[in-house]
C-alpha positions in Angstrom: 42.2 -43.8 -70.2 40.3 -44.0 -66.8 43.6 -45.0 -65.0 45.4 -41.7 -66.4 42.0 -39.2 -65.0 42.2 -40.9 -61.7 46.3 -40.6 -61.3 45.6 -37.1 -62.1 43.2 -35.9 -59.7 44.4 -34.0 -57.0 42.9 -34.2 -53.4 41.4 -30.8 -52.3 43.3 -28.3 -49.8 41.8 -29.3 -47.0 41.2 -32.9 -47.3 45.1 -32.7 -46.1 43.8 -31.0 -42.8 41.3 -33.9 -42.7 43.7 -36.4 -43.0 45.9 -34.8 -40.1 43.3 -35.0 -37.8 41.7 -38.8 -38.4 45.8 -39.1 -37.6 45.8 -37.5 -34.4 42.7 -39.0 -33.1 44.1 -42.3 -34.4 47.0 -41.4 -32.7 45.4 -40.0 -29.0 43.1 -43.3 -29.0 46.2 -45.9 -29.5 47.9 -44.0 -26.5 44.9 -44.0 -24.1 44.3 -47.6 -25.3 47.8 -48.5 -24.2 47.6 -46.5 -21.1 44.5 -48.5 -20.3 46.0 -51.6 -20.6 49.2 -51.0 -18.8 46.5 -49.9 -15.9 44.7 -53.4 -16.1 47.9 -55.8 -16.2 49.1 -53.6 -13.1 46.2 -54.1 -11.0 44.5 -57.9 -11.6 41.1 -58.5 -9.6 41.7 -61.6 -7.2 39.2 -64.2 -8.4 37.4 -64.4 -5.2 36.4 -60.5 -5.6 35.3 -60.6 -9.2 33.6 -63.7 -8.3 31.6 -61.9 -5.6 30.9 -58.6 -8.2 29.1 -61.1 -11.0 26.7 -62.6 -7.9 25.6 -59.4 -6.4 23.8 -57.8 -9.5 22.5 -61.7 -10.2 21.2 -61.7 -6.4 19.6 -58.2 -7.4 18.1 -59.6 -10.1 16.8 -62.8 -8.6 15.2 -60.5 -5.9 13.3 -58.3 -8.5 12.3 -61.0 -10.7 10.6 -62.9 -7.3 8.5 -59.4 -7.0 7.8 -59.2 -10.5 6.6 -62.7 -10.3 4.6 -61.7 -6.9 3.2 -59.0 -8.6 1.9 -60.5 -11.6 0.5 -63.4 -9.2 -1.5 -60.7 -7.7 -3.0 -59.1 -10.4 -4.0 -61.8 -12.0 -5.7 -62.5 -8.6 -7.1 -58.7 -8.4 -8.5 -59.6 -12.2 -10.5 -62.7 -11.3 -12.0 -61.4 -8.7 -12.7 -58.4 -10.9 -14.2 -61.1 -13.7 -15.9 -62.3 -10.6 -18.2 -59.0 -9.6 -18.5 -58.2 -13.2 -20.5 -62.0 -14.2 -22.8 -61.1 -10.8 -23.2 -57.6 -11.6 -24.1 -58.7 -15.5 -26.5 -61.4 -14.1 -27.8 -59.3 -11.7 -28.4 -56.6 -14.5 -30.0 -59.8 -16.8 -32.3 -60.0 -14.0 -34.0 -56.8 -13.5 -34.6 -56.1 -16.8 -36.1 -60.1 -17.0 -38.4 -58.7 -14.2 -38.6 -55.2 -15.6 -40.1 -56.4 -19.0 -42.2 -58.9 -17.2 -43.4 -55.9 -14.9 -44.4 -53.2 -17.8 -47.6 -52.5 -19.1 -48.5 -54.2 -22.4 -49.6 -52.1 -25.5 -52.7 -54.4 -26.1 -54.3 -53.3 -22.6 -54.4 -50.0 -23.6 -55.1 -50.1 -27.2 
């Protein structure tokens, strides 16, 4: 019973139209795919140039990974010596008020 309602169902107008043009795109990319190809076999990169266009970007890269390094390197540096001024301003801070409470009058003197 299923098998008979789905032989008898009939694909909208337009689904044909639909169909038509998945086929022509199908169609255009095949071509430009083959046309491409053709292109490539006809013009083959001598090793020694595609060997030199893989180590340029990797000599980039090197380069920019060395200053990346470099500048981490120095802001960790620019950190610790940050870490540094902060402990002596703390215990500097620590200080004063040590001397501060020491220095203040005393309730009982006045009561």
């Amino acid at each position: 019973m299923q098998r008979n309602l789905i032989e008898n169902q009939v694909l909208p107008a337009d689904w044909s139209q639909v169909i038509d043009r998945v086929q022509h795109v199908l169609t255009q990319t095949e071509k430009a795919a083959g046309e491409r190809a053709r292109l490539l076999a006809q013009e083959p990169v001598p090793p020694k140039e595609m060997n030199a266009a893989r180590e340029q970007p990797l000599e980039h890269f090197e380069e920019r990974l060395q200053q990346f390094r470099a500048a981490l390197q120095k802001a960790e540096d620019d950190a610790e010596e940050a870490d540094l001024a902060l402990a002596d301003g703390e215990r500097s801070l620590e200080n004063w008020l040590a001397r501060a409470k020491e220095s203040a009058p005393r309730k009982e003197h006045f009561s």
